[in-house]
C-alpha positions in Angstrom: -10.0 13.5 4.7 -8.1 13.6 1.3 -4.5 14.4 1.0 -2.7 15.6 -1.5 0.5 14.0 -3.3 3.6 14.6 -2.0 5.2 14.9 -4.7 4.6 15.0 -8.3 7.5 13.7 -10.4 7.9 10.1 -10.4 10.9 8.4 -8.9 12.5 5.4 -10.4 14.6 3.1 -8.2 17.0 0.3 -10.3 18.4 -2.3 -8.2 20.6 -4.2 -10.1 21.4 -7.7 -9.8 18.1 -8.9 -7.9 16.8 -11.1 -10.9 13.3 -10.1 -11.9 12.4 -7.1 -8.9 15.3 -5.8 -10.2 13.4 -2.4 -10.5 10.6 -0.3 -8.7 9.1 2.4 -10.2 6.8 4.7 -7.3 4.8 7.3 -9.0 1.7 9.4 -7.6 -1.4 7.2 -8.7 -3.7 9.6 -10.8 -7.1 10.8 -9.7 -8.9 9.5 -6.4 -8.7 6.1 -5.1 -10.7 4.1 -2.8 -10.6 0.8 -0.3 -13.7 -1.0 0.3 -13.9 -4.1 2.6 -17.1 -5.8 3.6 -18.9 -3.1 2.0 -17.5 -0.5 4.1 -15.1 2.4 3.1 -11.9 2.0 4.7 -10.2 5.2 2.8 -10.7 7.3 -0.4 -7.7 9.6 -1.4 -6.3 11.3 -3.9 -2.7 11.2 -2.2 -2.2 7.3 -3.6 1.3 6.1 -4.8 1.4 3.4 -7.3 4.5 0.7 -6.8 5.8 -1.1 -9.5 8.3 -3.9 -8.8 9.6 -5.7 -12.0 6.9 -8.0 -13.6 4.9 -8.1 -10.2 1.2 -6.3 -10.8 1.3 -2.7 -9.7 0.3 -2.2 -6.2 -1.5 1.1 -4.6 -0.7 2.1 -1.9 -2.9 4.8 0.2 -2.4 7.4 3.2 -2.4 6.4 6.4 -3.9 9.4 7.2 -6.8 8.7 4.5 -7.6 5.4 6.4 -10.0 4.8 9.1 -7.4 3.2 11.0 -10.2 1.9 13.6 -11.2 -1.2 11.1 -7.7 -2.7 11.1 -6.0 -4.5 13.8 -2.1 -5.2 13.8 -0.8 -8.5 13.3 2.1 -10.6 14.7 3.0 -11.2 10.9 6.5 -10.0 9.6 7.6 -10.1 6.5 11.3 -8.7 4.8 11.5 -7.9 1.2 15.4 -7.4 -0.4 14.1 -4.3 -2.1 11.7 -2.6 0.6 12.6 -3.7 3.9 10.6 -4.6 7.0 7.0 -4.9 6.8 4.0 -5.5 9.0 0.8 -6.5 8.2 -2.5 -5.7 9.7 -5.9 -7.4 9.8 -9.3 -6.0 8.5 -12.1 -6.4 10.5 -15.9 -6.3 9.0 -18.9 -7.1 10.1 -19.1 -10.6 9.2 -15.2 -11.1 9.4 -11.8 -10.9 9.9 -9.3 -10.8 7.1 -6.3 -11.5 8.3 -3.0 -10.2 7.4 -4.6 -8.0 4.4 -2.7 -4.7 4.9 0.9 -4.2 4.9 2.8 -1.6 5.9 6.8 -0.5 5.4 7.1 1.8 8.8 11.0 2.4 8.1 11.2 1.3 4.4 14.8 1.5 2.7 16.0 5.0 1.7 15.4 4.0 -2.1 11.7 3.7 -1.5 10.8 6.1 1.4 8.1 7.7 -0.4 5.8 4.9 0.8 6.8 5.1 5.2 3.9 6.1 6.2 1.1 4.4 3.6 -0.6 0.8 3.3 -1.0 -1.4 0.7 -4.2 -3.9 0.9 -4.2 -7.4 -0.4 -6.9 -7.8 -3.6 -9.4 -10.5 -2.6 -13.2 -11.0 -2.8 -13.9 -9.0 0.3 -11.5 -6.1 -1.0 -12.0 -4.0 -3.8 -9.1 -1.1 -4.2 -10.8 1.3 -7.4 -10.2 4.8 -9.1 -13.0 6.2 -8.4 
């Protein structure tokens, strides 16, 4: 189930005075995208939004209507960021293991950066390969 971008200009955030995540940059990540954990898909989409926050890599973040929402479990973890807000993190589960805390999430993110409520961003590790496919 892909989605489509919704929007297509990029929108630029500067928030001055933070030291180096001073500014974040969310702009629709080209062509389609895909989350692999354990060998199995979690999503594919072409509705991705790339975040980029100061000299941090970028990080994609994907639908959560493009996920198969049944191979993540929430967490108890919380985290705050000055920039974004609230976030909450959720585990993957595969067939050999758990990855804990691997997804995040910014259900009610601050109005500078609302284009991302409503989409995850997954952790890259060994068991987690994000591509352009």
């Amino acid at each position: 189930m892909l989605q489509r971008r919704p929007y297509e200009r990029p929108i630029s955030v500067k928030l001055g005075g933070y030291g180096m995540s001073d500014h974040i940059t969310i702009t629709p990540a080209q062509g389609t995208w895909v989350v692999r954990a354990g060998g199995a898909v979690l999503g594919e989409t072409t509705g991705a939004l790339e975040l980029r926050e100061g000299d941090y890599a970028p990080v994609i973040y994907f639908p959560r209507g493009d996920i198969a929402m049944a191979f993540l479990d929430g967490s108890d973890k919380a985290s705050h960021c000055p920039y974004k807000g609230d976030a909450s993190y959720y585990s993957v589960v595969t067939k050999s293991r758990t990855l804990e805390d691997a997804v995040w999430s910014y259900e009610d993110p601050k109005g500078d950066v609302a284009a991302i409520k409503g989409y995850l961003a997954f952790t890259p590790m060994e068991e987690i390969a994000i591509e352009r496919i």
